[in-house]
C-alpha positions as a LaTeX table, in Angstrom:
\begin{tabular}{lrrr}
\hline
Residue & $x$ (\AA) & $y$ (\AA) & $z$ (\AA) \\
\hline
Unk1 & 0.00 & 0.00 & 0.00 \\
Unk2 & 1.44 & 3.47 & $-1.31$ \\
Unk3 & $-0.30$ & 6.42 & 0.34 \\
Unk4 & $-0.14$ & 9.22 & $-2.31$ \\
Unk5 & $-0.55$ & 13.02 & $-1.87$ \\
Unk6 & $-1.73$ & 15.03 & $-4.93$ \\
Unk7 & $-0.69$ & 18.86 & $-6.43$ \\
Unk8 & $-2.96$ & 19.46 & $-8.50$ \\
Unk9 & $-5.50$ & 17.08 & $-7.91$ \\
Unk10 & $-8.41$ & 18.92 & $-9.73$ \\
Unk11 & $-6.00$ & 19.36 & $-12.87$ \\
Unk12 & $-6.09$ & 16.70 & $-15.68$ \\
Unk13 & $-3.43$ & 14.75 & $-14.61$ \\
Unk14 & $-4.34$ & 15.00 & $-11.03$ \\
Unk15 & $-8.22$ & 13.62 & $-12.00$ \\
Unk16 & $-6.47$ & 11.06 & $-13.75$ \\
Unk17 & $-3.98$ & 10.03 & $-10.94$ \\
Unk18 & $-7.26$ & 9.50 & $-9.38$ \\
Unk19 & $-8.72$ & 7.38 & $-11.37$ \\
Unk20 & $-6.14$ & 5.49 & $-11.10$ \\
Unk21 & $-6.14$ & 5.26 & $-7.74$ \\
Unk22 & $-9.78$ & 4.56 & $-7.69$ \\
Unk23 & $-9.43$ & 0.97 & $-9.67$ \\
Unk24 & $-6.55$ & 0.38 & $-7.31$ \\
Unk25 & $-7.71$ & 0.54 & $-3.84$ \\
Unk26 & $-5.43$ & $-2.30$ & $-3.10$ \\
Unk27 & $-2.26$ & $-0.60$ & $-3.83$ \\
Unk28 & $-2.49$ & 3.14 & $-2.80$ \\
Unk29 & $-4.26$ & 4.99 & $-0.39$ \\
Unk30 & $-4.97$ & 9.11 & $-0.58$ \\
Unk31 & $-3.25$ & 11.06 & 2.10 \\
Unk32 & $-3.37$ & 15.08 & 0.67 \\
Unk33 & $-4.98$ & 17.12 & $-1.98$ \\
Unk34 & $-3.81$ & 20.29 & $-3.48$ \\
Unk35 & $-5.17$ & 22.27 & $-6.00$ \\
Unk36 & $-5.29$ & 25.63 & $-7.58$ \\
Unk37 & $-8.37$ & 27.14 & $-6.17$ \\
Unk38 & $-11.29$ & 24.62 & $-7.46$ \\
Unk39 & $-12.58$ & 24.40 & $-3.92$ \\
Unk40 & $-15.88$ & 22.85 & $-4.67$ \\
Unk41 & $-13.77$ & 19.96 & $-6.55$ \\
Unk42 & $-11.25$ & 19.67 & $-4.03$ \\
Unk43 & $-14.15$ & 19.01 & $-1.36$ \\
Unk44 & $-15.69$ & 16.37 & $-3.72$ \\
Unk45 & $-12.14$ & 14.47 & $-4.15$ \\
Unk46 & $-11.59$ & 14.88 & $-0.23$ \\
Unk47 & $-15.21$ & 13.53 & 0.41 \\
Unk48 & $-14.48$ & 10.51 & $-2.07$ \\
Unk49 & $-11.57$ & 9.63 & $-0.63$ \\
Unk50 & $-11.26$ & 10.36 & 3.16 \\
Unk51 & $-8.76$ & 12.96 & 3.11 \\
Unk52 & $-8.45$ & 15.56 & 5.68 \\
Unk53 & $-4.99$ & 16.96 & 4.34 \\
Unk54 & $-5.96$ & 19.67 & 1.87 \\
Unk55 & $-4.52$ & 23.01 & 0.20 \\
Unk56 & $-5.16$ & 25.55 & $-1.96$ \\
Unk57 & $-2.62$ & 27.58 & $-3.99$ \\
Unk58 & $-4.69$ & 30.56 & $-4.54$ \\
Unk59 & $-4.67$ & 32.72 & $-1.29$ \\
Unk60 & $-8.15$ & 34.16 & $-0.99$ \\
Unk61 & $-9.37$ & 31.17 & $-2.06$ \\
Unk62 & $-7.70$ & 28.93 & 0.31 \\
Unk63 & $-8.82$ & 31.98 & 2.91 \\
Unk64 & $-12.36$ & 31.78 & 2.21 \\
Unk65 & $-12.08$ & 27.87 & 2.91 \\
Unk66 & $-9.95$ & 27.81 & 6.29 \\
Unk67 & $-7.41$ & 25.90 & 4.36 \\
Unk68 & $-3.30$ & 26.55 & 3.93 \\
Unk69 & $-2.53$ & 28.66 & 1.00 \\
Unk70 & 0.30 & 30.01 & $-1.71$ \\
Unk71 & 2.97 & 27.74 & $-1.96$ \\
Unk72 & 3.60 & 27.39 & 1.71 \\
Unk73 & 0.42 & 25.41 & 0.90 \\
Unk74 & 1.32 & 23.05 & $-1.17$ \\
Unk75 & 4.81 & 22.60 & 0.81 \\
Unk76 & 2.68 & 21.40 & 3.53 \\
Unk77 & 0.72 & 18.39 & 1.62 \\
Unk78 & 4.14 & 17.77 & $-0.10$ \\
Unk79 & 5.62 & 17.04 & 3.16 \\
Unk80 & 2.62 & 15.06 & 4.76 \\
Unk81 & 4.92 & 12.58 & 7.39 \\
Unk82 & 2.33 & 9.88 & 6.28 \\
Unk83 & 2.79 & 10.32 & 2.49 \\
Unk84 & 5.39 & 7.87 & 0.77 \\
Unk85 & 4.95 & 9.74 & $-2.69$ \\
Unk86 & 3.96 & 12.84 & $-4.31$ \\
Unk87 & 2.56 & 13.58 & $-7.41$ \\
Unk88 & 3.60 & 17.15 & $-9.04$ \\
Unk89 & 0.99 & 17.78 & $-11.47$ \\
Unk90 & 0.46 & 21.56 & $-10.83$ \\
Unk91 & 1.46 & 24.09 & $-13.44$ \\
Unk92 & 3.88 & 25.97 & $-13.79$ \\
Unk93 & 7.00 & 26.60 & $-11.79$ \\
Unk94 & 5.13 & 26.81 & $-8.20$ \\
Unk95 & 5.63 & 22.93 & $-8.05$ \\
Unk96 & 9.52 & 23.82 & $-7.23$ \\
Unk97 & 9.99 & 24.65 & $-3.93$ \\
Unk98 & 7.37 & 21.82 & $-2.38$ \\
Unk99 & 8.70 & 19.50 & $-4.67$ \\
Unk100 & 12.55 & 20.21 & $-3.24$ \\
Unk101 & 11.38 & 20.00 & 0.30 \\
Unk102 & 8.94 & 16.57 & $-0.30$ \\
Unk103 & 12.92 & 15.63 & $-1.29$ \\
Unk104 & 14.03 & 16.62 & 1.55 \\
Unk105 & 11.64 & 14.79 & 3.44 \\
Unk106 & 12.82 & 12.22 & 1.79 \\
Unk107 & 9.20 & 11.47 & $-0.30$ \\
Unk108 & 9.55 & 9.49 & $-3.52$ \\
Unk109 & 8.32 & 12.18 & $-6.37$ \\
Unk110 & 6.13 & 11.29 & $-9.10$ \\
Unk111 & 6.91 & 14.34 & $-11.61$ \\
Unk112 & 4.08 & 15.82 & $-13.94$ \\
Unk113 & 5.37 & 19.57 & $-13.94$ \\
Unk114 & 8.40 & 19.62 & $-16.62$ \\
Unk115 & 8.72 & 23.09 & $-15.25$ \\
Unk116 & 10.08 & 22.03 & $-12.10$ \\
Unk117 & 13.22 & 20.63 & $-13.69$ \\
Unk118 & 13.24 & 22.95 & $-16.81$ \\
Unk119 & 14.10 & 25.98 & $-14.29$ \\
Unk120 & 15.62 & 23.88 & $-11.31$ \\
Unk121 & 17.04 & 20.80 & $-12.63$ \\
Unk122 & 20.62 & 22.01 & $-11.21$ \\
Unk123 & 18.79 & 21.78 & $-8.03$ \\
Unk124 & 16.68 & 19.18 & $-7.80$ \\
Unk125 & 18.63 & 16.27 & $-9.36$ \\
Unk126 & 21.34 & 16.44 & $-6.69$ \\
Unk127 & 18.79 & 16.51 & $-4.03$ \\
Unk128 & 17.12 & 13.83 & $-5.20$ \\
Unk129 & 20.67 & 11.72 & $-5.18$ \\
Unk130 & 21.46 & 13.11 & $-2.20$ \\
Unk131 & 18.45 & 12.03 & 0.05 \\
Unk132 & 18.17 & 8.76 & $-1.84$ \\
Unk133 & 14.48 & 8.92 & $-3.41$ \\
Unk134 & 13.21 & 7.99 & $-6.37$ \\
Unk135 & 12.12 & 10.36 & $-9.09$ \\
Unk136 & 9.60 & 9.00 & $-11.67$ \\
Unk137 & 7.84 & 10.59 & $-14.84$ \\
Unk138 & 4.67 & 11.26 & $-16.28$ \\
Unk139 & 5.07 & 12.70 & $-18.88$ \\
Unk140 & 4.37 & 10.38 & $-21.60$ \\
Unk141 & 7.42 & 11.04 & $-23.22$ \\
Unk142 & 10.18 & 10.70 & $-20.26$ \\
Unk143 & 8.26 & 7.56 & $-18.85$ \\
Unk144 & 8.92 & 5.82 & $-22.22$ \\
Unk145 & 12.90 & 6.95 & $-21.83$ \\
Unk146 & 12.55 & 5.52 & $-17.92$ \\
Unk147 & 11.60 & 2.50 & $-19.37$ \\
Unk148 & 13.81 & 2.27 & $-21.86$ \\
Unk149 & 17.02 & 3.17 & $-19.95$ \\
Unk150 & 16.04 & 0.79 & $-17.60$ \\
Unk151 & 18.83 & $-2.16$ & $-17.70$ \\
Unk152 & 21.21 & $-0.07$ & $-20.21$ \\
Unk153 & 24.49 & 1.95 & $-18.58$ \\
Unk154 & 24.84 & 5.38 & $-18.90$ \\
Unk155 & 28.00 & 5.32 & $-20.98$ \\
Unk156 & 25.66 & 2.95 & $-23.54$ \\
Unk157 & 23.65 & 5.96 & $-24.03$ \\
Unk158 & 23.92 & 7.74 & $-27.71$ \\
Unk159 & 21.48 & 9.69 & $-27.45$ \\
Unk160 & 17.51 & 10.61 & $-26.30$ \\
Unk161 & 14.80 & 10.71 & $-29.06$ \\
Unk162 & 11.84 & 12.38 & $-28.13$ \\
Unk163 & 8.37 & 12.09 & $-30.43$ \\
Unk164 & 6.03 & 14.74 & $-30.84$ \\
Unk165 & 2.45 & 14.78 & $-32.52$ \\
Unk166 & 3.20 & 17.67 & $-34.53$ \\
Unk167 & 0.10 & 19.72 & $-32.62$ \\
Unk168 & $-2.83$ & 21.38 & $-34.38$ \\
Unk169 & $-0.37$ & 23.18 & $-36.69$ \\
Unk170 & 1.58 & 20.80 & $-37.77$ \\
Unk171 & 2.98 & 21.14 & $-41.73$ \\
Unk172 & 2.47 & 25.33 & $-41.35$ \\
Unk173 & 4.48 & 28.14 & $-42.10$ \\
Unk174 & 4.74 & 31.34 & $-39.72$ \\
Unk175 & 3.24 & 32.89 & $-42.33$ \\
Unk176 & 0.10 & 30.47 & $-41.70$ \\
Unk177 & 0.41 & 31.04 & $-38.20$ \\
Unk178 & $-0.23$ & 34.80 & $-38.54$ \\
Unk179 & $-3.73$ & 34.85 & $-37.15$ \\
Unk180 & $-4.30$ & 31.61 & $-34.97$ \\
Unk181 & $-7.13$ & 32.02 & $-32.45$ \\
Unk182 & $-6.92$ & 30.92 & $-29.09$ \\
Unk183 & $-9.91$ & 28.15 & $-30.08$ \\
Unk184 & $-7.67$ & 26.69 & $-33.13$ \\
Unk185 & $-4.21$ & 26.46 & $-30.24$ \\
Unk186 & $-6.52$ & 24.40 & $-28.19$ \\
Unk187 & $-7.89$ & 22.13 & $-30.68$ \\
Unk188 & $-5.22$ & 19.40 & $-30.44$ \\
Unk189 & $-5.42$ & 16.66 & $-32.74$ \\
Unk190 & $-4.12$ & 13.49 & $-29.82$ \\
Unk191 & $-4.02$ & 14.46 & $-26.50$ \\
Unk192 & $-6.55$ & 16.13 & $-24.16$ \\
Unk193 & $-4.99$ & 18.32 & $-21.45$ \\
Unk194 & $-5.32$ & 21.55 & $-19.40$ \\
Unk195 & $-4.78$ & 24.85 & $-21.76$ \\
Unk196 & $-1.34$ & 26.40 & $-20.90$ \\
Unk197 & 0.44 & 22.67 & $-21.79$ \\
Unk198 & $-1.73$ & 22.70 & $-24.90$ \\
Unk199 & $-0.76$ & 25.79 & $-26.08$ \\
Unk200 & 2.70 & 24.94 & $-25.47$ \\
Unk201 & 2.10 & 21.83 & $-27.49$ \\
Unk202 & 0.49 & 24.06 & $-30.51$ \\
Unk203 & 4.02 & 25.81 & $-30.42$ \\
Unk204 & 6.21 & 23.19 & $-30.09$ \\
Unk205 & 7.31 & 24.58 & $-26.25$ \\
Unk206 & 6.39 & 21.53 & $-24.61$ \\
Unk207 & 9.08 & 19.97 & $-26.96$ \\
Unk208 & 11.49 & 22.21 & $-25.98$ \\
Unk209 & 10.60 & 21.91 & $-22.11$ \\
Unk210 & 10.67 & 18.33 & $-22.23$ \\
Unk211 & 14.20 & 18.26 & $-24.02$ \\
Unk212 & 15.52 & 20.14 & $-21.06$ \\
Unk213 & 13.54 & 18.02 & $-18.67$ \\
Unk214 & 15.21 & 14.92 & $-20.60$ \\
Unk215 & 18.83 & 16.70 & $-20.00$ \\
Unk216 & 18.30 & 16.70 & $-15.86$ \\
Unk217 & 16.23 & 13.44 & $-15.58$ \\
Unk218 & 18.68 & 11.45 & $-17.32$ \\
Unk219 & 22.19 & 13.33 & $-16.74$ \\
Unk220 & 22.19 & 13.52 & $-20.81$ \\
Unk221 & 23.91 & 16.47 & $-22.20$ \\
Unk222 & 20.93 & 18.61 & $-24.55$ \\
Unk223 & 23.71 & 17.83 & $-27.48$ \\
Unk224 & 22.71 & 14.69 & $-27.47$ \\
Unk225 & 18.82 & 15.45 & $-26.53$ \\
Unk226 & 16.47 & 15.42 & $-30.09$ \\
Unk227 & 13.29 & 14.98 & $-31.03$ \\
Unk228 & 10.94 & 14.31 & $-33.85$ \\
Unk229 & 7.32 & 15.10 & $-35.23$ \\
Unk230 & 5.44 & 11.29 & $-35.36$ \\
Unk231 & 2.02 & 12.43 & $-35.78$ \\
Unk232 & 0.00 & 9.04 & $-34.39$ \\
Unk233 & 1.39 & 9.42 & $-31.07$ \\
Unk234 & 2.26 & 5.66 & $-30.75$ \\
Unk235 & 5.95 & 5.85 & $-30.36$ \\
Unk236 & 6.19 & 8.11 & $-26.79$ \\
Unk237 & 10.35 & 8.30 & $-27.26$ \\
Unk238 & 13.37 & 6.77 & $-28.69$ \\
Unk239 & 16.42 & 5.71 & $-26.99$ \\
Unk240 & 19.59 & 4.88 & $-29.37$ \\
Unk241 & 22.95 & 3.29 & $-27.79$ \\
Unk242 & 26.40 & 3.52 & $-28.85$ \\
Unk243 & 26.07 & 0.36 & $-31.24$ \\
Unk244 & 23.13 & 1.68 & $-33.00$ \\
Unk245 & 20.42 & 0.04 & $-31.51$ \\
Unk246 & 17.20 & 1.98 & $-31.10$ \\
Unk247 & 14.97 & 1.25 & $-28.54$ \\
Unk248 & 11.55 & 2.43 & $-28.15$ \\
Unk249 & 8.15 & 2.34 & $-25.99$ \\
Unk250 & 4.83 & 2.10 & $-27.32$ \\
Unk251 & 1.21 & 2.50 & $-26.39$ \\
Unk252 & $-2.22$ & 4.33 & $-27.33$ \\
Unk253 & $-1.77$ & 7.84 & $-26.13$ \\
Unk254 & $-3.14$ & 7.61 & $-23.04$ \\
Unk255 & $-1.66$ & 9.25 & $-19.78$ \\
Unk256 & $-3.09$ & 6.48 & $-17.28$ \\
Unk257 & $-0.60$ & 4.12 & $-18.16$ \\
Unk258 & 2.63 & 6.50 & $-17.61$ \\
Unk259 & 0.71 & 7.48 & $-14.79$ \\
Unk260 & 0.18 & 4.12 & $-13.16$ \\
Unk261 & 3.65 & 3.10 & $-13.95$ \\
Unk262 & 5.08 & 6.10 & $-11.92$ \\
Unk263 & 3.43 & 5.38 & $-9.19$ \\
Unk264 & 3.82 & 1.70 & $-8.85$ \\
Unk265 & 7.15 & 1.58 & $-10.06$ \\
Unk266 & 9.36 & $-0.66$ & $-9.40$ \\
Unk267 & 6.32 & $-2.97$ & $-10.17$ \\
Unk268 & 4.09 & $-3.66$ & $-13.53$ \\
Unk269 & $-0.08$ & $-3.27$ & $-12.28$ \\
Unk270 & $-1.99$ & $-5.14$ & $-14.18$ \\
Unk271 & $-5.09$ & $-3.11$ & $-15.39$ \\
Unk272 & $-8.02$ & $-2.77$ & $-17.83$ \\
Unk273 & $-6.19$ & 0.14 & $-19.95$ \\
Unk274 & $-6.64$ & $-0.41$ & $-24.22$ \\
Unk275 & $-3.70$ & $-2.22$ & $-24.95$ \\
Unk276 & $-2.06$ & $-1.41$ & $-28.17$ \\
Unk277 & $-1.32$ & $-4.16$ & $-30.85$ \\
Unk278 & 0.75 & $-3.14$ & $-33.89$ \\
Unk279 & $-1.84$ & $-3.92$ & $-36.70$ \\
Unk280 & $-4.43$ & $-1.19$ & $-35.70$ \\
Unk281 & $-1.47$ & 1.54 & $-36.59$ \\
Unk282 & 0.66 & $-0.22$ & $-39.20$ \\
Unk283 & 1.86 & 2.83 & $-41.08$ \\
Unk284 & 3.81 & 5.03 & $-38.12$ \\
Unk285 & 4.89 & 8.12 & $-40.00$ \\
Unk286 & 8.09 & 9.95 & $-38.30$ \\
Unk287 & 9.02 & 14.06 & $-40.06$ \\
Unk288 & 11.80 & 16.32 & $-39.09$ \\
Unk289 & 11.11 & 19.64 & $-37.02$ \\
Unk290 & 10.54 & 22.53 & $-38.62$ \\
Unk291 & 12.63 & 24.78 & $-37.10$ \\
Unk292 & 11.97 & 28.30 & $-38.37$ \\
Unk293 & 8.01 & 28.03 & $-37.73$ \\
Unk294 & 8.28 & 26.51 & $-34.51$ \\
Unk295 & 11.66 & 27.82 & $-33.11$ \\
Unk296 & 11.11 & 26.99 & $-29.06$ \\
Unk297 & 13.13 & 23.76 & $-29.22$ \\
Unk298 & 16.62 & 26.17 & $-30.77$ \\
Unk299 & 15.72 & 28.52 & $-27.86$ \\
Unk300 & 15.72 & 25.68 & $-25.29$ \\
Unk301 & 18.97 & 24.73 & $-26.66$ \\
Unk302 & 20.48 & 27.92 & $-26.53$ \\
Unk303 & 19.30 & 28.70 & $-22.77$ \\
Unk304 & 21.13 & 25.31 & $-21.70$ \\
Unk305 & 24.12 & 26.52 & $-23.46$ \\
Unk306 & 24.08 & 29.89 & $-21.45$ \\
Unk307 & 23.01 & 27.48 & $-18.54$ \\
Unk308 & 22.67 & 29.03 & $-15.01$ \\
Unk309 & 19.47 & 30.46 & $-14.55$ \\
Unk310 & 19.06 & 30.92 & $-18.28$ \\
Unk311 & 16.76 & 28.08 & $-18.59$ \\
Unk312 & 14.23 & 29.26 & $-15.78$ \\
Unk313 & 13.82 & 32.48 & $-17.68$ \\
Unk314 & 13.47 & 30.77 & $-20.85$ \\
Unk315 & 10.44 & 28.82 & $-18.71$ \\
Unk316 & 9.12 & 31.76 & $-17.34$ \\
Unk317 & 8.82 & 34.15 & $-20.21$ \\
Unk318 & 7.10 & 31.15 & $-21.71$ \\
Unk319 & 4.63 & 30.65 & $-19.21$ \\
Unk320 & 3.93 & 34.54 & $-19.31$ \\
Unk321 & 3.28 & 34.89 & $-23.07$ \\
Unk322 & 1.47 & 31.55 & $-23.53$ \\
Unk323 & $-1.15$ & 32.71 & $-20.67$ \\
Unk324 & $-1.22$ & 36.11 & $-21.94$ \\
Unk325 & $-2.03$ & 34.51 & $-25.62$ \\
Unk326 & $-4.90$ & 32.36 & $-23.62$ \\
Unk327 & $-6.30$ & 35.54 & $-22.57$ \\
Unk328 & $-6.39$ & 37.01 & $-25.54$ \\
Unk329 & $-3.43$ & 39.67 & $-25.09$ \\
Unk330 & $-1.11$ & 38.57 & $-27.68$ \\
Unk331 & $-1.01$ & 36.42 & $-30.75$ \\
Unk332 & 0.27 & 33.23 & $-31.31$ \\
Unk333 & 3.17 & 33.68 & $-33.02$ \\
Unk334 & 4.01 & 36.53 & $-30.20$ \\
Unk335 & 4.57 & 33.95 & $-27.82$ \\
Unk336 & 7.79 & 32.44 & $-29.09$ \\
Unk337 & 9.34 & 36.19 & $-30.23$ \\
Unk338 & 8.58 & 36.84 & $-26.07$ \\
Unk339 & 10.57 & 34.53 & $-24.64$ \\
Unk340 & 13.58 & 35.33 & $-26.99$ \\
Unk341 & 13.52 & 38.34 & $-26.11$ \\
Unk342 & 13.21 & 38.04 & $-22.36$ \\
Unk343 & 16.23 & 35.54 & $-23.22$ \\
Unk344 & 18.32 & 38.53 & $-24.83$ \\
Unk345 & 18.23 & 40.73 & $-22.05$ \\
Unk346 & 18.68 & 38.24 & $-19.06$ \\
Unk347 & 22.58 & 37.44 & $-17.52$ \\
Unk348 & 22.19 & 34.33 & $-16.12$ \\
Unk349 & 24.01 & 33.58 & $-12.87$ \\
Unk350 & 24.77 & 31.03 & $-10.63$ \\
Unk351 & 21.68 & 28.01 & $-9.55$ \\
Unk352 & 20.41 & 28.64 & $-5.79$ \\
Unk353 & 17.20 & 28.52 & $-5.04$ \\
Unk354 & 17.07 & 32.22 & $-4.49$ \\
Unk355 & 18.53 & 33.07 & $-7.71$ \\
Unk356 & 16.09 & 30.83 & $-9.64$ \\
Unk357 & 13.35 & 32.45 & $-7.45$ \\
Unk358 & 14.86 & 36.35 & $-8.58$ \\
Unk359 & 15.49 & 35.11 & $-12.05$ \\
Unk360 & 12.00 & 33.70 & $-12.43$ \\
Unk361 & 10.71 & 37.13 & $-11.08$ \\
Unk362 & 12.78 & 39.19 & $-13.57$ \\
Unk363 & 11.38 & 36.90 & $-16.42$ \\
Unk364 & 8.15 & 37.73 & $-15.61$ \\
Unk365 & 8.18 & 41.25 & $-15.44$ \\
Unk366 & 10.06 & 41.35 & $-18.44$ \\
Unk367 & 7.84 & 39.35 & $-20.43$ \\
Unk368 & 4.50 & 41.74 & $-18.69$ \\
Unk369 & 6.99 & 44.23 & $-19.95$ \\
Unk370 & 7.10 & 43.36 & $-23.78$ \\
Unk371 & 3.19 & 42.73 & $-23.61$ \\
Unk372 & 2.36 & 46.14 & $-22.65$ \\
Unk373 & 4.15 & 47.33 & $-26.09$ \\
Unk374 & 2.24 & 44.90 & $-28.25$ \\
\hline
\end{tabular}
């Protein structure tokens, strides 16, 4: 029995950890909820379950309900003494500071929130060596490298191959892209998830994120970290070793699975997910990037090669302008032009967590900063 506390339990991959844990009463057992501010559904999920422990990030909110708020907040259900692991599923970089001190309270992390290792992977890795816990993914896409590294030594390792659907735009020039409404970035052609990640996945930013994640989850250098558009979403990554052989993981595009794998790791659940069997896709497709229309994967690149707090402004300036292009305060194509040129004025310096906390904050205003002369 693994008892499991939840940020961002009223997300989609926090409803979906829940689901999971709802077939599997047997095996894991709900200890804390966090969530944004979706009191009513927080309530519901703490009714359902029996849990007592709850949170909610958004001060008044949390306020209004007598419960622990901000990120102090979610630090407290992240550090339950009765949780064994903790799933990081909330967006954005607020998942960083309760996920380093769930570390340091030595709780095994189940990682949904790329951003936590995109801006504080310098951080974070050592500490999770350090206090000897385990770190799995959920992300579709690092799950099938987990799996795939599992077995082979590092110095085997040629090189990570991540897959991509291609998003809503994929096979468009920036020149198509001019005028892409919010509704059109949403209207992703595989996956169904919460609107910030699918905008990201519309401009080929959650590619970029993930190859940075990739770089700190697997002690890979981003030289060797690529990825590829393979539009039926059956392939979830590649790994190739120093021989040549490429190995791969593959499954219907489904987030349960990862999900259930990351939690119950070191073991294989059995479970009544659609299995996928190779003649219901047998024509996989694979393209190369696009570059020039989609150029967030050169700009993760080039933030790693500045290193230092680089990459946590590239993440922040990113979260700013795809929110503000959600709202309806910039267009789509602003988004990318944003973060490089938050990225032009920032001098990255050393990786504390106070200097990833300043740097994040300078990111932000920066990027408010270039909106207001849109």
């Amino acid at each position: 029995m693994k008892r499991v506390a939840i940020l961002g339990s009223t997300g989609s991959i926090g409803t979906q950890t829940l689901d999971i844990l709802r077939a599997h009463p047997d095996r894991f057992q709900v200890v804390g909820l966090a969530a944004a501010q979706n009191a009513e559904r927080l309530h519901q999920q703490a009714q359902e379950f029996g849990v007592k422990n709850l949170a909610l990030f958004h001060p008044e909110t949390a306020h209004q309900h007598h419960l622990p708020g901000g990120v102090e907040g979610l630090t407290q259900i992240a550090t339950l003494p009765e949780a064994d692991i903790v799933v990081v599923s909330v967006a954005g970089v607020i998942g960083l500071v309760p996920t380093i001190e769930a570390i340091k309270a030595k709780k095994d992390i189940a990682l949904a929130s790329k951003e936590v290792l995109v801006a504080g992977g310098e951080v974070v890795m050592p500490l999770v060596q350090e206090h000897g816990v385990t770190m799995t993914p959920i992300d579709s896409e690092h799950s099938a490298l987990f799996q795939c590294l599992l077995g082979t030594p590092k110095e085997h390792v040629q090189n990570l191959i991540l897959t991509a659907s291609g998003g809503p735009f994929r096979g468009k020039t920036r020149a198509d892209l001019q005028d892409i409404t919010v509704e059109q970035a949403l209207n992703h052609p595989t996956w169904r998830m919460g609107g910030k990640i699918t905008i990201d996945s519309a401009t080929l930013m959650n590619k970029a994120l993930e190859m940075i994640e990739a770089r700190w989850l697997f002690d890979v250098p981003i030289e060797r970290v690529e990825a590829v558009i393979h539009p039926q979403s059956i392939v979830h990554s590649f790994v190739r070793t120093r021989d040549g052989s490429v190995l791969g993981q593959l499954g219907w595009p489904n987030m349960k699975l990862p999900i259930l794998y990351a939690l119950s790791y070191p073991d294989r659940v059995p479970n009544d997910l659609p299995v996928w069997n190779p003649v219901d896709t047998p024509n996989l497709t694979f393209e190369p990037i696009d570059h020039e229309t989609f150029p967030g994967l050169n700009l993760a690149r080039e933030a790693m090669r500045h290193g230092g707090t680089m990459p946590c402004i590239f993440n922040a300036a990113n979260e700013v302008a795809a929110n503000a292009f959600l709202a309806g305060n910039c267009g789509f194509l602003a988004i990318t032009e944003i973060v490089e040129h938050v990225m032009s004025l920032g001098r990255p310096t050393e990786v504390t967590l106070e200097s990833l906390l300043a740097a994040d904050a300078w990111a932000r205003a920066e990027a408010d900063a270039r909106l207001t002369l849109l």
